[in-house]
C-alpha positions as CSV (number, residue, x, y, z in Angstrom):
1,X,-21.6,19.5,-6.2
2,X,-19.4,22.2,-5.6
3,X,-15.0,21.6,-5.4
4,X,-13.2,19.6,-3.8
5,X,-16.0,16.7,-4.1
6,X,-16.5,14.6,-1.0
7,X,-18.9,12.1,-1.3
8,X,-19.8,9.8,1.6
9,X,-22.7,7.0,1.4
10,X,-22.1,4.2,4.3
11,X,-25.6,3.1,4.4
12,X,-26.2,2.0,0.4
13,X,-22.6,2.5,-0.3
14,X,-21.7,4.0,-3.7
15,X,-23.5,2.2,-6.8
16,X,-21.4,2.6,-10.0
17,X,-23.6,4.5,-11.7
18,X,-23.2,7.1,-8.6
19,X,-19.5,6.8,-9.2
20,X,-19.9,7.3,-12.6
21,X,-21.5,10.6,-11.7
22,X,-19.5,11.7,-9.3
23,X,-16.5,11.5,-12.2
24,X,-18.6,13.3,-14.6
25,X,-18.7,16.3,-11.8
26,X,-14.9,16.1,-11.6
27,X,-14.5,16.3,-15.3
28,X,-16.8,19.0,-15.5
29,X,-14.6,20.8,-13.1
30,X,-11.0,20.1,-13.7
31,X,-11.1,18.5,-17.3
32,X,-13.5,19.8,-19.5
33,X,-10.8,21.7,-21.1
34,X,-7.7,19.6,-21.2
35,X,-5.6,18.3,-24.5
36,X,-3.2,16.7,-22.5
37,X,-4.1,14.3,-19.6
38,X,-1.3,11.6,-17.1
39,X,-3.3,9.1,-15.3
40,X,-1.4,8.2,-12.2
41,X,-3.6,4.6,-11.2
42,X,-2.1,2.3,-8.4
43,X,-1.4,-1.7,-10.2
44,X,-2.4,-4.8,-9.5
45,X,-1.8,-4.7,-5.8
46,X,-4.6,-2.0,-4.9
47,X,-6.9,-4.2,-7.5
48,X,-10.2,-3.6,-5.0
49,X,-9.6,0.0,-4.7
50,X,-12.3,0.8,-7.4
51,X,-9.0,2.8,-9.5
52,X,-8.7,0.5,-12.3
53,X,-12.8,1.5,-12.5
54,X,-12.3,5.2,-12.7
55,X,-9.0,5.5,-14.8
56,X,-10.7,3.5,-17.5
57,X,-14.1,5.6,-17.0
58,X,-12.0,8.9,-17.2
59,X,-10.1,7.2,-20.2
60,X,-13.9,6.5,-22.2
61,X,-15.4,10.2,-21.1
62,X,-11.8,12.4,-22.1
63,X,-10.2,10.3,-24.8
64,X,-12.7,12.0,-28.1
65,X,-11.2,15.2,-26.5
66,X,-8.0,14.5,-25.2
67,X,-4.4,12.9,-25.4
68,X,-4.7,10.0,-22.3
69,X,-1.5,8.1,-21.3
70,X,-1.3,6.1,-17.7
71,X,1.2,5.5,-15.7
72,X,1.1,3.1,-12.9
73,X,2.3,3.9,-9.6
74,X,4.4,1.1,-9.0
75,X,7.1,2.2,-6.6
76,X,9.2,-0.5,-6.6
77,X,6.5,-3.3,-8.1
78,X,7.2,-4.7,-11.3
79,X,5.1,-3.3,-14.6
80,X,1.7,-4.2,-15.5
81,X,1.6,-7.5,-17.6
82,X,-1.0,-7.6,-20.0
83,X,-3.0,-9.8,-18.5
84,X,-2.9,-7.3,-14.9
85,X,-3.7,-4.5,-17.5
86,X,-7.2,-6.2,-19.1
87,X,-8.3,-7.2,-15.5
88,X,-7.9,-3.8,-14.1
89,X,-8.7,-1.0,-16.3
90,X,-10.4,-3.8,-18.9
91,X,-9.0,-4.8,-22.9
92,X,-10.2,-1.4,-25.3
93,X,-7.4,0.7,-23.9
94,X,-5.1,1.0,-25.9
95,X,-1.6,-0.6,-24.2
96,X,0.5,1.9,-25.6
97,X,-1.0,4.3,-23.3
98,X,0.6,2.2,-20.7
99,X,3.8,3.5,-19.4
100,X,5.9,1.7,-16.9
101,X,7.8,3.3,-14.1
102,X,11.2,2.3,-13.4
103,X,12.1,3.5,-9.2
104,X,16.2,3.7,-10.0
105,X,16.4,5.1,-13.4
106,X,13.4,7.6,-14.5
107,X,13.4,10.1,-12.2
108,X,14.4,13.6,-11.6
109,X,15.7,14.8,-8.5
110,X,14.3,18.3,-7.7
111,X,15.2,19.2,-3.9
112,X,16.0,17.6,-1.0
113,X,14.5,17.4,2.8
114,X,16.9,18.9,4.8
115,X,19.5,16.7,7.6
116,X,18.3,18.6,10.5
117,X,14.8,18.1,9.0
118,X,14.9,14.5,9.0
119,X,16.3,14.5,11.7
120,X,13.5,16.2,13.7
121,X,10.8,13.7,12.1
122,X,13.1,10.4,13.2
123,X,13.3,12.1,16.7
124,X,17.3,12.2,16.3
125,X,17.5,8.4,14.9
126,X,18.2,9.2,11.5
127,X,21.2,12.0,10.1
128,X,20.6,12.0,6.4
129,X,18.9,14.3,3.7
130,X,15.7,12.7,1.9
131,X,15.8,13.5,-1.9
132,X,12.3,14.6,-3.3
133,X,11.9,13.2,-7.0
134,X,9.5,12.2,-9.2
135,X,9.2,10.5,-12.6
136,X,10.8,12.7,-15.6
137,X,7.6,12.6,-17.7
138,X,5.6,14.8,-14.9
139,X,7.7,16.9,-15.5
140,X,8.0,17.8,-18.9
141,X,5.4,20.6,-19.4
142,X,2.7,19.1,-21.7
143,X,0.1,17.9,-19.4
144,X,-3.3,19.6,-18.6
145,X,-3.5,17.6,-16.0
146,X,-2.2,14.7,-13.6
147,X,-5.0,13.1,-11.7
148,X,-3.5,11.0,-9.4
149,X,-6.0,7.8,-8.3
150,X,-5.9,5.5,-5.4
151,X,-7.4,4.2,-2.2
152,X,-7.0,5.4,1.8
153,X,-6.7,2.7,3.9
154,X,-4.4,2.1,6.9
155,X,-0.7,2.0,5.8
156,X,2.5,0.3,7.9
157,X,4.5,2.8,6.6
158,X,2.8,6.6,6.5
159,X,0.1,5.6,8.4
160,X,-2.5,6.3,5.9
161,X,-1.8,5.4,2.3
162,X,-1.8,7.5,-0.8
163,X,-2.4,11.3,-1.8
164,X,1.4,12.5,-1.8
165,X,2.6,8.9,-1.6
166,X,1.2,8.1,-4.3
167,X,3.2,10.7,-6.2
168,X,6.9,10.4,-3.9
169,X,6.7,7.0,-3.6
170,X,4.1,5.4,-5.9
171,X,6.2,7.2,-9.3
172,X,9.7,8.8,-7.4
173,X,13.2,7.6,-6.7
174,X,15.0,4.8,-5.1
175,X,16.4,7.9,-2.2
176,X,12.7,8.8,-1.8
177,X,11.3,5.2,-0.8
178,X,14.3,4.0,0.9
179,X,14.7,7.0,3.1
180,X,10.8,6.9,3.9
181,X,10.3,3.7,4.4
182,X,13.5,3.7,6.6
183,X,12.3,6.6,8.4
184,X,8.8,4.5,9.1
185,X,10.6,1.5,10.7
186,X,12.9,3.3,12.9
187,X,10.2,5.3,13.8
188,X,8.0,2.3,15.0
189,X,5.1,1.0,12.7
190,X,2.9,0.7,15.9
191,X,3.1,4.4,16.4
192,X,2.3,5.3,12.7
193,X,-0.2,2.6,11.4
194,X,-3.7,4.4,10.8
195,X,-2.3,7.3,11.5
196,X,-3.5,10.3,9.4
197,X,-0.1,12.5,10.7
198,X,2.8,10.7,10.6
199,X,6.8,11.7,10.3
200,X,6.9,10.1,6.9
201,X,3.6,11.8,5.7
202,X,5.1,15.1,7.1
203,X,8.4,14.4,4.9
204,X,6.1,13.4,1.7
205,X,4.0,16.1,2.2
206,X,6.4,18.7,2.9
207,X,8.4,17.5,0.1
208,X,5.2,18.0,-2.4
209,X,4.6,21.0,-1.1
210,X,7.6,22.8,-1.9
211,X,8.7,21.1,-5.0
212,X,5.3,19.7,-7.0
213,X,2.7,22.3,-6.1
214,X,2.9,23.8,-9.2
215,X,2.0,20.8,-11.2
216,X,-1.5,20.4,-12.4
217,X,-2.2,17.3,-10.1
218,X,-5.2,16.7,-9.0
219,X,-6.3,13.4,-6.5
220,X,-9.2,11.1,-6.5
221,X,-9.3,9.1,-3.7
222,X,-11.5,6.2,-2.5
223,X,-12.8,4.3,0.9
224,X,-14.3,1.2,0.4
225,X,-15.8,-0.4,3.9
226,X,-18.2,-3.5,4.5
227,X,-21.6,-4.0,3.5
228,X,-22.9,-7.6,4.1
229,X,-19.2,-8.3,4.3
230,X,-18.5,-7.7,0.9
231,X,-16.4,-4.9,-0.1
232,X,-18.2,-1.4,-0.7
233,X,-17.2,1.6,-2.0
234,X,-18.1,4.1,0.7
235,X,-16.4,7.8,0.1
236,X,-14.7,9.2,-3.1
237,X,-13.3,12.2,-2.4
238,X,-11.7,14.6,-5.3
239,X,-9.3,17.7,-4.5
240,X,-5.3,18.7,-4.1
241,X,-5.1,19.9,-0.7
242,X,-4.9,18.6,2.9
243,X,-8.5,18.8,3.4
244,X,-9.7,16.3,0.9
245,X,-7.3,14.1,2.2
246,X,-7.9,14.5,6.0
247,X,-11.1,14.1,5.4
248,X,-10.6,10.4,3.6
249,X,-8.2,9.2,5.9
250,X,-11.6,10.3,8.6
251,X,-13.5,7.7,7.3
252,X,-11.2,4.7,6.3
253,X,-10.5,5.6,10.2
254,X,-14.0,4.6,11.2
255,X,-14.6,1.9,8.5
256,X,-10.9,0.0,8.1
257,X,-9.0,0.3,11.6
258,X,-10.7,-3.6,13.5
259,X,-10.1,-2.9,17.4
260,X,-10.4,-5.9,19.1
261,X,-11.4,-5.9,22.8
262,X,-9.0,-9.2,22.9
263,X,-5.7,-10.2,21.3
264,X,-5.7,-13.3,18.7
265,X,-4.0,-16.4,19.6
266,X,-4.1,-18.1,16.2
267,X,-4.7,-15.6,13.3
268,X,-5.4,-17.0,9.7
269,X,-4.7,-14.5,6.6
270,X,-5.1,-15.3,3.3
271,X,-3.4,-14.1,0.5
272,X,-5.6,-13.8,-3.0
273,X,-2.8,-15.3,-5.8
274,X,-3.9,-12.3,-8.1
275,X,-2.2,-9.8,-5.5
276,X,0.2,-11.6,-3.6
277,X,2.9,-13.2,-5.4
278,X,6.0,-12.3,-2.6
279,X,6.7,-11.3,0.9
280,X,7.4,-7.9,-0.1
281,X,3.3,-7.4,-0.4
282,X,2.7,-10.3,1.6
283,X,4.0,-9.5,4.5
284,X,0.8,-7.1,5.2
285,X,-0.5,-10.3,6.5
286,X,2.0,-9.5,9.7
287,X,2.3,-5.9,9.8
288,X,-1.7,-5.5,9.9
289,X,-2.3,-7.7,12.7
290,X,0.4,-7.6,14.5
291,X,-1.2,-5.2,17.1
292,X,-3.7,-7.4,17.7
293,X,-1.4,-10.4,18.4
294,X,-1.1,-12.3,21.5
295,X,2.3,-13.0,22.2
296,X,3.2,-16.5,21.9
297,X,0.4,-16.5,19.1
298,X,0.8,-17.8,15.7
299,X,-0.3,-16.2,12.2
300,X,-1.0,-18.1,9.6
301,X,-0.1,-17.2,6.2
302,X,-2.3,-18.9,3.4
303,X,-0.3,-17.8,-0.2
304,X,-1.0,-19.9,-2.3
305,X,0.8,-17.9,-5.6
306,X,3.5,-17.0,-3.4
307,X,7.1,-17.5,-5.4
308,X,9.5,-14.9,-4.8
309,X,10.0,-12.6,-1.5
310,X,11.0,-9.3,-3.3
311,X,9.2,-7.7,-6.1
312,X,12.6,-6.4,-7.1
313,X,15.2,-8.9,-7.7
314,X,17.9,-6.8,-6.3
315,X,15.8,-7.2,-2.9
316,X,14.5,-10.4,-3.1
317,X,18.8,-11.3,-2.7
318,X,18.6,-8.7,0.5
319,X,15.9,-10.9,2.1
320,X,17.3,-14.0,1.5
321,X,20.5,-12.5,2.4
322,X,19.4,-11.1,6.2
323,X,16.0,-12.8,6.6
324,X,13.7,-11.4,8.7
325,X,15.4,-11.4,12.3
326,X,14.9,-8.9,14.9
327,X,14.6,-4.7,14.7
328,X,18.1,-4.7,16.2
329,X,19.8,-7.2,14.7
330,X,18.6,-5.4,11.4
331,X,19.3,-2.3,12.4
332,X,22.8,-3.3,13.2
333,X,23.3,-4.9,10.0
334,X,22.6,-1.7,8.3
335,X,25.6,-0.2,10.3
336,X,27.9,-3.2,9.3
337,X,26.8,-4.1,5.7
338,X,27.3,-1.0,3.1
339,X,25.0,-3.2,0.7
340,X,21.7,-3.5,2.9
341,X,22.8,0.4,4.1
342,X,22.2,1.6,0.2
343,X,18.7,-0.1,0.2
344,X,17.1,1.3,3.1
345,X,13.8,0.3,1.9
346,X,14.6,-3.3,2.1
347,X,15.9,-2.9,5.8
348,X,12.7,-1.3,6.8
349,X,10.6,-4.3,4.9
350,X,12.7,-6.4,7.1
351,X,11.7,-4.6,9.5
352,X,8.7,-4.4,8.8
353,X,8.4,-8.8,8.3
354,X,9.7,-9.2,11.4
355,X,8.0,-10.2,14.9
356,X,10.5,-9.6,17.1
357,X,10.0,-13.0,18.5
358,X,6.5,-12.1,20.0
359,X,4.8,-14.4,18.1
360,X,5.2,-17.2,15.3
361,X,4.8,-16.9,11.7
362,X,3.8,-19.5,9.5
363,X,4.1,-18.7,5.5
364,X,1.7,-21.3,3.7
365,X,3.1,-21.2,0.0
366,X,2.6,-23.6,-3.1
367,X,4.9,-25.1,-5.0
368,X,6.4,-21.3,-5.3
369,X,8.9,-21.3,-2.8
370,X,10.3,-24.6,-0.9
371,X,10.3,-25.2,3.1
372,X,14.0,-24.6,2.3
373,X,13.5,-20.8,1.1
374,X,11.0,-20.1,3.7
375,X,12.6,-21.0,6.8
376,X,15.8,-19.8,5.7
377,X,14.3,-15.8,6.5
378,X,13.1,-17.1,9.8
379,X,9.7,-18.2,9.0
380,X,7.7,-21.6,9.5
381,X,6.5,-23.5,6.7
382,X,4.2,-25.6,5.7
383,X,2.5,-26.3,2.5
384,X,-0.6,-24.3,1.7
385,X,-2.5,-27.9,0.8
386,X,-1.8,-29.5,4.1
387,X,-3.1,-26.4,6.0
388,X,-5.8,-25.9,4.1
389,X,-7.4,-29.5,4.7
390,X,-6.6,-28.4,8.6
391,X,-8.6,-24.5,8.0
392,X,-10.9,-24.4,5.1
393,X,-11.1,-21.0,4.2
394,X,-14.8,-22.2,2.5
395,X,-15.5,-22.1,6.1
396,X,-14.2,-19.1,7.4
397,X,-15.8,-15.6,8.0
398,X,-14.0,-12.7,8.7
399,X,-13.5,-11.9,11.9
400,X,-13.9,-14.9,15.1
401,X,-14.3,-18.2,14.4
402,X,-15.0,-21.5,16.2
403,X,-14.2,-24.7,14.7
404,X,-16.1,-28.1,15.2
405,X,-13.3,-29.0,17.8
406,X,-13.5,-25.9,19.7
407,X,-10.3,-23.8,18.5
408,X,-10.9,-20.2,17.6
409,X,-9.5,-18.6,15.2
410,X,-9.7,-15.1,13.6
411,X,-9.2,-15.1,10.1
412,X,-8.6,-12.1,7.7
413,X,-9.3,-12.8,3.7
414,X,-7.6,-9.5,2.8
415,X,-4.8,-8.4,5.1
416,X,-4.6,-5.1,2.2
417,X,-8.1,-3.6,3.5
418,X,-7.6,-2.9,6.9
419,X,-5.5,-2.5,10.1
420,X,-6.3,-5.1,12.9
421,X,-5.5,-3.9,16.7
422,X,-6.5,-4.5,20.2
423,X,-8.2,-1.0,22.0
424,X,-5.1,-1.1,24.2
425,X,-2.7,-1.9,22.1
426,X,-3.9,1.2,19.1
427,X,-4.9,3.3,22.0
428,X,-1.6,3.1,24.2
């Protein structure tokens, strides 16, 4: 199997022992000679991206032969936990080898994207520079090699997620995300959402280009789709350039973008407690549907570990501060409030959260977060144990459903693996 590596099986899907081989080619490729070697693995939150199965497979194959440290791309997520660490990449590694990223004080600023850059991207809507920076320890001339890992699926803000975001974003600076991000909201998520070219992977890509090129980074990419609906690992796909990437973001197309020939009046997401723990990652429970949406619909949000809204603590205050109210009235408080202007990433989650008063949001929490909390961002509440007796998820399969009374409902049990959309509204 010659390099890059692009494996594709949508009719057995991938076995693990195929995986297994397929990492064995990529070793014999790009590390059968390395001494020094940065794993670059998403966390918790991309948990069903088969990563945490191929960092600790790399880890078992190069670590006789090679110095091995990780480090997770958590953008602005908090660090692995022990606990997240043993589920993922499983207990004999190590946690030393463990480093944590920290968005707003490990990084090194190398360049910038220029004003009039960004300002060709935003179509005029944005007059800033974008900074291009990465964690320090990529950049301190020991490695081998960086293999960066991580799943293509459909992404809210660069359309499709990973390859150079998981380098820019997933391990770079607080200018980097909140200018992206920013640039992705103002931009309009409906016109960037499973989107393989996108003004904020033009930015990330551009900015990889010309500053990180000469790293020894190297991707591995996965697809999972459906098989019996279970998730299945359909396409790895192993290289640095465009191609390999392309040619991923080809097939999550065809497996992970749902077009619906009719928009959803009541939508019902649930949110696995493992992965969703805030509005910051729950909130792909809106932003992935919300093109298939009737208006004057309602989603319903089943969290049941929900307890916070941002993963950072300086953004959880932002939401609870401005809420989740309309794109202009967010955009306008980023004109009048110099503290949500210097955490741009935060305006385009709210952003991001919001409906624009199309149609109704109901958050289903625990005991996490009170009726109080929730409705005071401008969601609905009610308790996840009440709606649950009302929608068993026990009884739910993805996709339509018709209950014993005659409602229909379509219910999502990951909101993470896919991008829901009516043909007219993904196609307009």
């Amino acid at each position: 199997m010659s390099y890059p590596i692009h494996h594709v099986d949508t009719e057995q899907t991938i076995s693990d022992d195929d995986l297994r081989q397929i990492i064995d080619n990529f070793i014999a490729q790009k590390a059968s000679d390395a001494k020094k070697i940065l794993i670059l693995p998403p966390d918790i939150t991309r948990f069903y991206s088969k990563a945490g199965f191929i960092s600790s497979y790399l880890y078992e194959q190069l670590k006789d032969q090679a110095e091995i440290f990780f480090l997770p791309a958590l953008g602005t997520h908090e660090p692995m936990s022990n606990g997240e660490i043993d589920s993922m990449f499983g207990a004999d590694i190590p946690k030393d080898r463990f480093l944590p990223h920290f968005w707003r004080t490990d990084v090194e600023v190398l360049g910038e994207i220029s004003k009039e850059r960004i300002g060709e991207l935003s179509e005029g809507k944005l007059d800033c520079t974008m900074e291009v920076a990465v964690n320090k320890l990529l950049l301190d001339g020991t490695w081998d090699l960086i293999i960066s890992v991580g799943q293509i699926v459909p992404h809210e803000v660069i359309g499709m997620a990973n390859y150079t975001k998981n380098i820019l974003v997933g391990v770079g600076g607080q200018d980097t995300i909140h200018k992206s991000h920013y640039l992705g909201a103002v931009y309009g998520m409906e016109r960037i959402m499973g989107r393989t070219s996108t003004p904020v992977r033009k930015a990330l890509n551009e900015g990889f280009d010309t500053f990180l090129r000469h790293l020894p980074i190297e991707f591995i990419l996965t697809v999972l789709g459906k098989n019996d609906d279970k998730l299945a690992l359909q396409g790895v796909y192993c290289g640095n350039q465009n191609e390999t990437y392309e040619a991923a973001c080809e097939l999550s197309q065809k497996l992970n973008l749902n077009l619906l020939s009719k928009p959803i009046k009541k939508a019902i997401v649930f949110l696995e407690p493992a992965e969703f723990k805030t509005t910051w990652l729950g909130n792909k429970a809106i932003y992935r549907t919300r093109m298939a949406m009737a208006d004057d619909g309602e989603l319903i949000v089943l969290a049941p570990a929900l307890h916070r809204f941002g993963e950072d603590l300086a953004i959880d205050k932002l939401i609870r501060t401005y809420g989740y109210k309309t794109t202009d009235e967010t955009l306008e408080a980023v004109q009048q409030n110099p503290e949500l202007a210097s955490n741009l990433s935060a305006a385009a989650h709210l952003i991001h959260g919001t409906t624009n008063n199309r149609f109704k949001v109901t958050y289903c929490p625990g005991d996490g977060l009170t009726q109080q909390e929730v409705e005071s961002v401008n969601y609905q509440y009610c308790h996840y144990d009440e709606m649950v007796k009302r929608y068993p998820i026990e009884n739910l399969k993805n996709g339509w459903n018709t209950l014993d009374d005659g409602e229909e409902v379509f219910y999502v049990s990951n909101p993470a693996l896919g991008l829901w959309a009516t043909e007219e509204t993904f196609n307009s």
